[in-house]
VODREN-216382 format. One record per residue (C-alpha): residue in three letters; chain; y, x, z. Coordinates in Angstrom, 2 decimals. Example, Ala and Ser with C-alpha at 12.3 -4.5 7.8 and 13.67 -1.06 7.14 Angstrom:
2
residu|chaine|Y|X|Z
ala|A|-4.50|12.30|7.80
ser|A|-1.06|13.67|7.14
This chain:
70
residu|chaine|Y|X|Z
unk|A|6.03|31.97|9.45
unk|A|7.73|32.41|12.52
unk|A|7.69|28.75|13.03
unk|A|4.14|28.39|12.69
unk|A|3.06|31.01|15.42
unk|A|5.59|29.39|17.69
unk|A|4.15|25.85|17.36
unk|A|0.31|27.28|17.25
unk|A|0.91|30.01|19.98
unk|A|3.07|28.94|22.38
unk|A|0.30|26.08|23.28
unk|A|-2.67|28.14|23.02
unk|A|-0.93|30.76|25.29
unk|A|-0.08|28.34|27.84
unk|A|-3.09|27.00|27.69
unk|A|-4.86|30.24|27.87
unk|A|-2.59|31.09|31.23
unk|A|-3.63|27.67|32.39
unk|A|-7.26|28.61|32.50
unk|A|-6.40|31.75|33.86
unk|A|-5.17|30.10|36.74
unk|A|-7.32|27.29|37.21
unk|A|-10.72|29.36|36.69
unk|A|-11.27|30.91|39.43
unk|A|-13.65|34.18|39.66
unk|A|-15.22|32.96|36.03
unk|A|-11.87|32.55|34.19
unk|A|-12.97|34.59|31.34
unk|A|-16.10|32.84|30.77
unk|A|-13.94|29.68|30.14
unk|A|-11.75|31.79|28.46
unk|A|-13.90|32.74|25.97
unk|A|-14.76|29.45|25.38
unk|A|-11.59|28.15|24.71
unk|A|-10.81|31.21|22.49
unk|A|-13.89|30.32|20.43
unk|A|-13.17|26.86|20.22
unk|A|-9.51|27.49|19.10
unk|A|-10.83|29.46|16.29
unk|A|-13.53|27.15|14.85
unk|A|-10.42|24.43|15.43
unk|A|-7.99|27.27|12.72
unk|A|-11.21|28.34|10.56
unk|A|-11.82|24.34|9.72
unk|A|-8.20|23.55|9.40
unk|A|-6.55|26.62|8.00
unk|A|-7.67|25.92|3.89
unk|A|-6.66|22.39|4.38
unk|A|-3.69|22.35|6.72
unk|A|-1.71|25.63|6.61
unk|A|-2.78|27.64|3.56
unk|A|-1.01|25.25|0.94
unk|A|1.98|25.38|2.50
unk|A|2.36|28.92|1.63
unk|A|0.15|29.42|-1.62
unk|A|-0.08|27.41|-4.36
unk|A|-4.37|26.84|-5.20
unk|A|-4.97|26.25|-8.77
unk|A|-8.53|25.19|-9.95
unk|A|-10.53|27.68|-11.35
unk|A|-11.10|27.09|-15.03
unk|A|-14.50|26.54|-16.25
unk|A|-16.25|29.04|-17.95
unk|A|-19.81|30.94|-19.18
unk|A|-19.69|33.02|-15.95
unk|A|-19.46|36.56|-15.02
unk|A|-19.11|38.45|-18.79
unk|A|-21.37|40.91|-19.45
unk|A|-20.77|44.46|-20.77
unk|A|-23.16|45.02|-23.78
């Protein structure tokens, strides 16, 4: 786990400092951009990419549904 915030972070956070830097007076407007891309980047990848290699995803079985108390 530690691993995998290394390898994400560390580039995102130099990255991040990069912009910073480079920005100018309207750094956190491309900030903010670049955070928001970053996430829609994780959100699309995460259930592909990074969840299996921690939980194992078994198909739900077919079924008649939600039961209902009678």
């Amino acid at each position: 786990m530690i691993g995998l915030s290394l390898l994400l972070g560390m580039p995102i956070l130099a990255a991040f400092l990069h912009i910073v830097k480079w920005g100018g007076e309207y750094f956190y407007l491309y900030v903010w951009i670049f955070m928001f891309a970053v996430q829609m980047i994780l959100v699309t990848i995460y259930p592909t990419l990074i969840q299996p290699c921690f939980n194992k995803m078994d198909p739900v079985p077919e079924g008649s549904g939600v039961r209902k108390n009678t």
